[in-house]
Steps between C-alpha positions, in 0.01 A plus 500: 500500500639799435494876597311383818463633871437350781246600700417498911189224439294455212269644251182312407418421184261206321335282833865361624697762592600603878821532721569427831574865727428584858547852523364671818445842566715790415355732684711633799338492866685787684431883413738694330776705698797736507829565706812661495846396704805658523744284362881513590733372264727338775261313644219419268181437668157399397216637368106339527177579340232262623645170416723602258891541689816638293849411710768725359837368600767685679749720263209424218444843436713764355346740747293598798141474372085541587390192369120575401238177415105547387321204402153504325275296248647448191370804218334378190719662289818295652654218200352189520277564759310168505835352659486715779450395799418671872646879532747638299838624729696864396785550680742814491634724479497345108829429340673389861741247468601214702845304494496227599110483424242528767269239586102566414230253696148568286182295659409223280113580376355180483591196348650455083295289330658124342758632176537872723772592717491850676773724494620853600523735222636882474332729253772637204334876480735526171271186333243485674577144552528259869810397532494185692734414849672205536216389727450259827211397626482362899161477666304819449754732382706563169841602535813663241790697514455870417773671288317826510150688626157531266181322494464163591231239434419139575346308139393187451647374152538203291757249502761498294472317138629140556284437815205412287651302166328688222631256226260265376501200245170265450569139661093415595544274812290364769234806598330323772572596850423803685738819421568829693621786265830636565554779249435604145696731224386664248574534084435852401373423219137435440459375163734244299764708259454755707712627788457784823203586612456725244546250219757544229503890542656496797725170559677649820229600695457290822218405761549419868167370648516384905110379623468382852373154443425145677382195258542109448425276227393135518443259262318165566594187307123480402597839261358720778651824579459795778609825501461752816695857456514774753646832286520853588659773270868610598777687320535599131798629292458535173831711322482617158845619330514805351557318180197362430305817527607542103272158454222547681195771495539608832786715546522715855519289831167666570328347245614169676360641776174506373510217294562254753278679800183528222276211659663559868213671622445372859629718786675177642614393143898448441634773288794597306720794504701564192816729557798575274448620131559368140796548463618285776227304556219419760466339773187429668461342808140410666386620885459180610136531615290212470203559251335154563589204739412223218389134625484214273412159516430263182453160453501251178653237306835475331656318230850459364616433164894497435598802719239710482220505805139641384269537795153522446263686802152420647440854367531379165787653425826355310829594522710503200797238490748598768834335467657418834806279661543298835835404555567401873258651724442817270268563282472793275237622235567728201200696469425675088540842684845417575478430869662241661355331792761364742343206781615272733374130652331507832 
């Protein structure tokens, strides 16, 4: 599969498609807050907001300082603001250095869901961009050296490419068994001989999806299947180089902007916010709101021929030939869309 991204849990597509995620709560449960300490560059010291606790080592500093900290909810207009989690931390006075670095403690809010880690990211003003902290997580807390002071978040992100294999060959195999999903990429492309999200127009464009989502499969060696899926909206980054403005008949981010948010008309929908320009591109990133917990559950047959699965419902509806592969104890389906469903044996 090519050009493809992987993503936090799953999209759904046809009457087969879920990923397993357990993400809890973002949401942080102590106020926002301020403080200021004088800082010596001797000694160091330590500064606390709340939870949050910055130790600044002795002889760190290049000078006496007032250390200052403010937290508060994260602002809509903030990159990638769906991966934001609890209150956003600025710390100055901005542009203070620290050598050897100082050592930030962020509460942890709530729990990453299955294919997310959390980690402690610093916001580049210059880009615009979170730069992310060589991150550890113990208990409640989130913890990474600090070279120097801005604002600093906790976000919930996906895994690196690799922890969910997003090759895929047909083999057929043994379906029968009950599965839990464990992940799923996605092929930008949506049509065949085409390529992006945008189709041939715009080959480099790319799509990040993350839903929050719980689901099994099971099928029964009388050709029975069941399907249960728990999803609720999450992230979104779409990013459209500046190069394929030429190609398409949009050409202003704004225009994405209202392309994409057309049919988002619910107060509680997830949105996107399109920054940047044509020239070097847009990026559009999603608030993260939920627009409409989704619960599924479907029943039917199944049959196999060669290493395709078609799986007919009680609703009357038939899926189109889906090719899949179990090798081992995984089993993964290649849906026409061009996602690939990852699962695992019970």
């Amino acid at each position: 599969m090519k050009s493809i991204r992987l993503i936090v849990s799953c999209s759904v597509f046809l009457a087969l498609s879920a990923c397993s995620s357990d993400s809890k709560s973002g949401t942080s449960t102590e106020p926002p807050s301020s403080n200021s300490v004088s800082i010596t560059a001797k000694a160091g010291g330590k500064v606390s907001a709340g939870s949050a606790a910055l130790s600044i080592p002795a002889g760190s500093l290049p000078g006496d300082v007032m250390v200052t900290v403010k937290s508060m909810a994260p602002a809509s207009t903030l990159p990638d603001n769906g991966t934001l989690k609890g209150l956003v931390y600025e710390f100055g006075p901005s542009g203070t250095k620290f050598n050897p670095p100082a050592t930030l403690k962020l509460p942890l809010p709530g729990t990453p869901g299955m294919n997310e880690v959390a980690v402690m990211s610093w916001l580049d003003t210059a880009t615009n961009k979170w730069v992310d902290l060589d991150s550890t997580v113990t208990g409640s807390e989130v913890s990474a050296p600090v070279a120097h002071f801005t604002m600093f978040v906790i976000r919930f992100k996906g895994v690196a490419a690799g922890t969910v294999d997003c090759s895929f060959t047909p083999c057929g195999g043994d379906l029968s068994g009950d599965w839990t999903i464990a992940g799923a990429c996605v092929n930008d492309h949506k049509d065949a001989g085409s390529s992006g999200p945008f189709g041939a127009t715009c080959p480099t464009a790319k799509i990040d999806v993350g839903l929050d989502a719980t689901g099994s499969l099971s099928f029964k060696a009388d050709k029975s299947f069941h399907f249960a899926l728990n999803v609720s909206t999450g992230a979104e980054t779409i990013t459209v180089p500046g190069e394929c403005f030429s190609g398409l008949m949009i050409k202003t981010c704004d225009d994405l902007n209202k392309v994409f948010n057309s049919s988002s008309k619910d107060a509680g929908s997830s949105k996107l916010t399109c920054t940047g320009d044509a020239t070097a591109g847009c990026t559009c990133t999603s608030n993260g709101n939920v627009s409409k917990p989704m619960m599924q559950m479907k029943d039917g047959m199944y049959d196999v021929s060669g290493n395709n699965l078609t799986a007919s419902g009680t609703d009357g509806g038939t899926n189109e030939p889906t090719p899949y592969c179990v090798s081992g104890t995984t089993l993964k389906l290649q849906f026409k869309d061009g996602t690939l469903l990852t699962a695992t044996k019970k």
